[in-house]
C-alpha positions in Angstrom: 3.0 69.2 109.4 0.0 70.9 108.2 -3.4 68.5 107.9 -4.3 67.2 104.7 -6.2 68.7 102.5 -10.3 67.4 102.9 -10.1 66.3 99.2 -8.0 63.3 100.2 -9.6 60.3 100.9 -7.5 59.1 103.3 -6.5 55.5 104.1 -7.0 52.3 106.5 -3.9 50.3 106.6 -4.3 46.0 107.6 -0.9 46.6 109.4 0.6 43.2 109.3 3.4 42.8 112.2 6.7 43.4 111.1 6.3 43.7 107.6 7.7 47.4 107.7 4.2 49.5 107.6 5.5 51.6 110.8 7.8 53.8 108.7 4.3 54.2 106.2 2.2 54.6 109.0 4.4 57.7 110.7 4.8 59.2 107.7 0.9 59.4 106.7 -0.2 60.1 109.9 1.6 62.8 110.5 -0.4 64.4 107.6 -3.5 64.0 109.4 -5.0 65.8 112.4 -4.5 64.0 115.4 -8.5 63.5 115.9 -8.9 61.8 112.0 -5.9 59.2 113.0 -6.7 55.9 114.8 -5.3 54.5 116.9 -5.2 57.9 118.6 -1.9 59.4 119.5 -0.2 59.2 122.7 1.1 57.0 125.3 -2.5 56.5 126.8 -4.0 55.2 123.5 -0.7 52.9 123.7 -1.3 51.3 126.9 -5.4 50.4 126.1 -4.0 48.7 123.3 -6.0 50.5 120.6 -3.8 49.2 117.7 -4.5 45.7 118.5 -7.4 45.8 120.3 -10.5 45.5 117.8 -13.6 46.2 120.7 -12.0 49.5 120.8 -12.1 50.1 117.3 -15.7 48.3 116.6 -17.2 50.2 119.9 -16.3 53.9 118.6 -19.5 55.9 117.8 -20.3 55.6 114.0 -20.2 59.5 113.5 -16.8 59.5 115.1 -15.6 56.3 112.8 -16.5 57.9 110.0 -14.5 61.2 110.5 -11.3 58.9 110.1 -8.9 59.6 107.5 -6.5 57.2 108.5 -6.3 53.6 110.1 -3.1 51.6 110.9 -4.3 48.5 113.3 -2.7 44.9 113.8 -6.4 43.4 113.3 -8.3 40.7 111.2 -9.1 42.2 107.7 -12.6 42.1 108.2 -12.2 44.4 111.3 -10.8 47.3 109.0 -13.4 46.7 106.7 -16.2 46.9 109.2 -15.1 49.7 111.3 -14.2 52.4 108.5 -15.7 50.9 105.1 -15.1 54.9 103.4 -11.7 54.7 103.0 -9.2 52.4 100.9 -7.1 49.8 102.0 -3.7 49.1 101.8 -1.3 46.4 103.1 2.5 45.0 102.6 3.2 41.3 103.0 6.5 39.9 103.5 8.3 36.1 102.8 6.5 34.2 105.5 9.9 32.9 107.6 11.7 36.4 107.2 8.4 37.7 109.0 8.0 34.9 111.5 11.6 35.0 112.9 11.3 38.8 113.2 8.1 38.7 115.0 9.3 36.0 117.5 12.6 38.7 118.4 10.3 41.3 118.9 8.2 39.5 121.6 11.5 37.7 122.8 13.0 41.7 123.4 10.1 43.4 124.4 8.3 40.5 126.3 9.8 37.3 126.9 12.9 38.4 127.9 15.7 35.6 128.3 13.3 33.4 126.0 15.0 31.7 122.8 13.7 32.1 119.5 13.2 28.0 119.5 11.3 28.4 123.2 9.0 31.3 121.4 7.8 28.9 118.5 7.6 25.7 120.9 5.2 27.6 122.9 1.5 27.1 121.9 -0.3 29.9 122.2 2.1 31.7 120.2 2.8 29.7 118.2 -0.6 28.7 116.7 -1.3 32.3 116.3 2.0 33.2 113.9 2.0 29.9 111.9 0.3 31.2 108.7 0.0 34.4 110.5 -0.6 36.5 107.4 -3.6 34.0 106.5 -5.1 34.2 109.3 -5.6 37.9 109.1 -7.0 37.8 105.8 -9.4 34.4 106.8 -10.3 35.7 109.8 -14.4 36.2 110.2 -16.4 38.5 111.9 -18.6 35.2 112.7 -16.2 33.5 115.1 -15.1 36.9 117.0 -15.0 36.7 120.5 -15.1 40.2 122.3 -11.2 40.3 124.4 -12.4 39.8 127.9 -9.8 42.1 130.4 -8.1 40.2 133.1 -10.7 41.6 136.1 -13.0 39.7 134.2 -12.3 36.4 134.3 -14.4 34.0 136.1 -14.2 33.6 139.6 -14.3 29.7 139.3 -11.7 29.0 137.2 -8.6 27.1 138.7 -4.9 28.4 139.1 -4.0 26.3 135.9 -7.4 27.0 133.7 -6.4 31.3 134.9 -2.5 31.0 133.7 -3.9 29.5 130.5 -6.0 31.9 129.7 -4.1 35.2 130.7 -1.2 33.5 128.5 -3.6 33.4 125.7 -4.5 37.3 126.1 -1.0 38.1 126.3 0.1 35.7 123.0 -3.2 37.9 121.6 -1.5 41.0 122.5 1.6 39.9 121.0 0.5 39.3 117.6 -2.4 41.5 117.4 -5.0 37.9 116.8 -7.3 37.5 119.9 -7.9 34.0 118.5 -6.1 31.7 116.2 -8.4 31.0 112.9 -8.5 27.1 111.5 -7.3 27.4 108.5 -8.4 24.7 105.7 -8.6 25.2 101.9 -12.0 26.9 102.6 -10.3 29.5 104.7 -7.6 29.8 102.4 -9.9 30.4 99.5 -11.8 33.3 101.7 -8.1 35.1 102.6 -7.4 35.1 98.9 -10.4 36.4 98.5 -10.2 39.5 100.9 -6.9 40.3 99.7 -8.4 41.0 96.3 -10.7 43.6 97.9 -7.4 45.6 99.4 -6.8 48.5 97.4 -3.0 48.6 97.4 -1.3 45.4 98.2 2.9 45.5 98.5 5.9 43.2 99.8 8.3 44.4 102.1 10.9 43.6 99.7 9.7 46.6 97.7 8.5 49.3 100.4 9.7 52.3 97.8 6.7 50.8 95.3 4.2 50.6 97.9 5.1 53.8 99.5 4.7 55.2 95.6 1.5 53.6 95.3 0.4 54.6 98.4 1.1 58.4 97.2 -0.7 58.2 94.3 -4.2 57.0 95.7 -4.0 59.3 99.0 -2.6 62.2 97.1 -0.4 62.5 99.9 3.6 62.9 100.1 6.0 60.5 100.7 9.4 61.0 101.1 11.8 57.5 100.4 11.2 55.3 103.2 12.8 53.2 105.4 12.2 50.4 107.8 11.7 51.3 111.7 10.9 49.5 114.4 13.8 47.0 113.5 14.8 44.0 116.2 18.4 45.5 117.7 19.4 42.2 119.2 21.6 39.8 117.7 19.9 36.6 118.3 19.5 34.3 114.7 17.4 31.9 113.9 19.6 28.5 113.0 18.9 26.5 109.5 16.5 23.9 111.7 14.1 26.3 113.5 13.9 28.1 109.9 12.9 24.7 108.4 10.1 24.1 111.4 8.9 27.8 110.5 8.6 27.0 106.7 6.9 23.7 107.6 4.4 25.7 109.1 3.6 28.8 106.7 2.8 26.2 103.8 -0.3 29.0 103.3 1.2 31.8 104.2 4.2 30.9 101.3 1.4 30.3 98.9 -0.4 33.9 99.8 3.1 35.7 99.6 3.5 34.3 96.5 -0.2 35.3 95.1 0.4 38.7 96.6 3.8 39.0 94.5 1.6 37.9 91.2 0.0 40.4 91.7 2.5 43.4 91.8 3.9 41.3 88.3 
């Protein structure tokens, strides 16, 4: 498709996982040279991580930052808004246990194979990182970032048990694009309510044709009726008690879904 025109602005996109922004994402950057688009195209740009990776993002040379026209990343909010402040923001949010149970297939099927959805949310690391997931994206500072150290890095010293600790944490990092879980307190709360107000267009999954229209409007860009890609193929379910456990612990991320739908009202 032929680049968009220099007049549009462009967008950066707080991609939350599986929410249904990949079907947005493909769609707008397609309209985009492949040197304006980050995370860059191509299987390399894959492997390094770039979409969840935020030293990759932060490290890029200003001048070549600010030749982006558009951003899809699973980062912290504050990432997007440090690394390309020119452009508006979007997101899509989606009902907290819908979200959860969908992200804890994806790693089962493209990770964990043979794990069960119940193992997945047992399992610290990830766990603490997709309770109140969608919080923690919007509370998470620039303050308590800790640069992703790469698994040739790690200290000599550390023992066989203190290693497989800490690669699981890189991987549970990987898996849900949050290098480390935030503490989240009514403080914390307050600040992801906060940055959410700053987000230029804000939608729900439940209405991806509204946010796609929206989306249209501010970029100036077309947008054909979209659907949702990237959809979990298995048929693994998540039973009535490991739905309750997940609810239990997205008592914030409930109460964000619900300020985000206020606000489409």
């Amino acid at each position: 498709m032929a680049a968009a025109p220099h007049d549009v602005p462009g967008i950066a996109i707080v991609h939350l996982m599986k929410t249904g922004g990949t079907s947005i994402g493909r769609a707008l950057s397609s309209q985009f040279e492949p040197s304006e688009c980050y995370p860059r195209r191509g299987e390399a740009a894959r492997s390094r991580g770039q979409k969840v990776n935020p030293d990759q993002l932060l490290d890029l040379p200003d001048e070549e930052r600010a030749s982006l026209r558009f951003v899809s990343v699973h980062m912290p909010a504050w990432v997007v808004g440090a690394a390309v402040p020119h452009l508006p923001t979007a997101t899509m949010l989606r009902h907290p246990v819908d979200r959860s149970i969908s992200h804890l297939r994806q790693i089962a099927r493209t990770n964990r194979t043979g794990s069960t959805l119940d193992e997945l949310w047992a399992h610290p690391p990830i766990r603490r990182r997709l309770a109140n997931y969608q919080t923690q994206v919007f509370a998470a500072e620039s303050s308590s970032y800790d640069r992703r150290p790469r698994s040739s890095e790690l200290p000599t010293d550390l023992t066989e048990h203190q290693k497989t600790t800490l690669i699981d944490e890189l991987i549970a990092a990987k898996e849900t694009g949050l290098d480390q879980p935030v503490e989240l307190d009514e403080r914390s709360f307050a600040t992801a309510i906060e940055r959410l107000d700053t987000i230029d267009i804000v939608g729900t999954t439940n209405d991806l044709v509204g946010f796609s229209t929206r989306l249209a409007e501010r970029t100036g860009l077309p947008l054909a009726t979209l659907g949702h890609e990237n959809q979990a193929t298995d048929n693994e379910t998540a039973d009535s008690e490991l739905r309750r456990r997940i609810a239990a612990d997205n008592e914030l991320d409930l109460a964000l879904y619900e300020y985000a739908e206020g606000l489409l009202a």
